[in-house]
C-alpha positions in Angstrom: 104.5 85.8 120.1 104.7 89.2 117.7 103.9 89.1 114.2 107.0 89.0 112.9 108.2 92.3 114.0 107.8 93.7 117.5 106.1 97.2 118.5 107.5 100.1 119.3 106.4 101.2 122.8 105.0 104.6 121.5 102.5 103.1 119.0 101.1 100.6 121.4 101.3 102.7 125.1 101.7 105.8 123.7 105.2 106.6 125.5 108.3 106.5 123.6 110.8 104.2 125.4 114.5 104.5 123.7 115.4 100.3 123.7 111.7 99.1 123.2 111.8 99.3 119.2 110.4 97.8 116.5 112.5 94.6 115.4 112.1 91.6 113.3 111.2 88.7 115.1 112.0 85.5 113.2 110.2 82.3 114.4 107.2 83.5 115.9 105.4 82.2 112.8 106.2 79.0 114.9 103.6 79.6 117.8 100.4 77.3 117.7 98.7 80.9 118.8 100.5 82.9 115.7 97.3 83.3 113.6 93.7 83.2 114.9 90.2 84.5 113.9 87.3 85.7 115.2 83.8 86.3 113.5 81.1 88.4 114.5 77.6 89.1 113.3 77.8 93.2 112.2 74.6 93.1 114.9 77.1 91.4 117.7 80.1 93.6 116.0 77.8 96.9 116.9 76.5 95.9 120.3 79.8 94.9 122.0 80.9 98.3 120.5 77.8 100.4 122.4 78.7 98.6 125.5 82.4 99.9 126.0 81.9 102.5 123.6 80.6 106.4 124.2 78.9 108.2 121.7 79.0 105.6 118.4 76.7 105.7 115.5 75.0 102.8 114.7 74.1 104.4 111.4 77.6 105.0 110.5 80.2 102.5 108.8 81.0 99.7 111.2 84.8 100.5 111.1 87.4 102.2 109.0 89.9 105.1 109.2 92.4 102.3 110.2 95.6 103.7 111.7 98.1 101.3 111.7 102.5 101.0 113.0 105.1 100.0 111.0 104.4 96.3 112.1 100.8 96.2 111.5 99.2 96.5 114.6 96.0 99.1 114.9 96.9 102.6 116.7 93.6 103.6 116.2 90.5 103.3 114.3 86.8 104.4 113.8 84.1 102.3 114.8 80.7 103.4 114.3 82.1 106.6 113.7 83.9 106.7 116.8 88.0 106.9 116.9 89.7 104.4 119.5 92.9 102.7 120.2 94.0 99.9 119.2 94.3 98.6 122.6 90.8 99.2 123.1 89.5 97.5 120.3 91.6 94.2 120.9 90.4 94.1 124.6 86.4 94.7 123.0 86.5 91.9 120.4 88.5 89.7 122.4 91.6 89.8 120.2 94.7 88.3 121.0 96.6 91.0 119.1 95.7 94.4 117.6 97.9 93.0 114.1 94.3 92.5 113.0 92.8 92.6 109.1 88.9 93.1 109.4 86.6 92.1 106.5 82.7 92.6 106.4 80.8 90.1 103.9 77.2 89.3 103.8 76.3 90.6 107.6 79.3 89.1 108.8 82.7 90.6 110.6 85.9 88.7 110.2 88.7 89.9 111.9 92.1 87.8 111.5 94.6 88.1 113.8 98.5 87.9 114.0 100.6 87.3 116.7 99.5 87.3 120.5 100.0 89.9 122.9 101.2 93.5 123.1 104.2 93.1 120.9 106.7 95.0 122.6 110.0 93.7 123.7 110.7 90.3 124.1 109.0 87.2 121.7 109.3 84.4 123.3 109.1 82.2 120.1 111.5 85.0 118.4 113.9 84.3 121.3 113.9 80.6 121.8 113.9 80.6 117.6 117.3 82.7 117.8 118.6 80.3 120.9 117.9 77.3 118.8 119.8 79.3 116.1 123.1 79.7 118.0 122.4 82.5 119.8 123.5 83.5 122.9 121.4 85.4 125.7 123.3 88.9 125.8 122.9 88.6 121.6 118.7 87.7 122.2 118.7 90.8 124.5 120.6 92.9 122.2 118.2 92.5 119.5 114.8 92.8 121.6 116.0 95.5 123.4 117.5 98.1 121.8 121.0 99.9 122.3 121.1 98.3 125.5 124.4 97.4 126.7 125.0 93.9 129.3 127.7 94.7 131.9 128.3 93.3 135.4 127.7 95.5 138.7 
């Protein structure tokens, strides 16, 4: 399930990749696991952070500097000070996407999620949305993967 729009390979693994490109992904708003929400105590926010994180601040602003793709999701971001990936914050917090919106209110972390997984290539809500739509496999392939042409060996 993306967010909407897939990732392009480069902003999520760092590599370009020619026909894994950023496209819009109707129906994945129809996944039970499209939006979710986690909440963290800034206390709990900090200490996961120090465990998987080298050389943070405690005494500097929980997060900020947000970095993000043309689709939403986090390249990078400070925490504590500290700049890292998007990657590694979703696998820190737990996060079932790195499309994430953070808020801090009254000691409290929210961070709101959209979509689930890595986003590139493929959705397969996006793809069984486009099926139900008419759509035939070499057109659902077409559109995930970019320039891409279906031919027989």
């Amino acid at each position: 399930t993306s967010s909407g729009y897939t990732e392009d390979a480069k902003d999520v693994w760092g590599k370009d990749t020619p026909y894994l490109r950023r496209v819009k992904s109707e129906g994945d708003e129809l996944s039970p696991r499209y939006k979710s929400e986690e909440t963290f105590t800034s206390d709990e926010f900090i200490n996961k952070a120090a465990e998987k994180i080298e050389g943070i601040d405690q005494s500097k602003k929980l997060y900020g500097n947000i970095k993000r793709s043309k689709s939403g999701g986090i390249i990078t971001l400070e925490i504590c000070g500290t700049e890292i990936k998007g990657t590694e914050f979703r696998s820190i917090y737990g996060l079932r996407s790195t499309n994430a919106e953070l808020s801090e209110e009254n000691g409290t972390v929210k961070i709101e999620v959209t979509g689930f997984g890595h986003d590139v290539g493929m959705s397969q809500y996006g793809a069984n949305y486009l099926a139900a739509k008419g759509r035939d496999y070499k057109d659902i392939l077409k559109h995930y993967y970019s320039g891409v042409k279906i031919e027989k060996r």
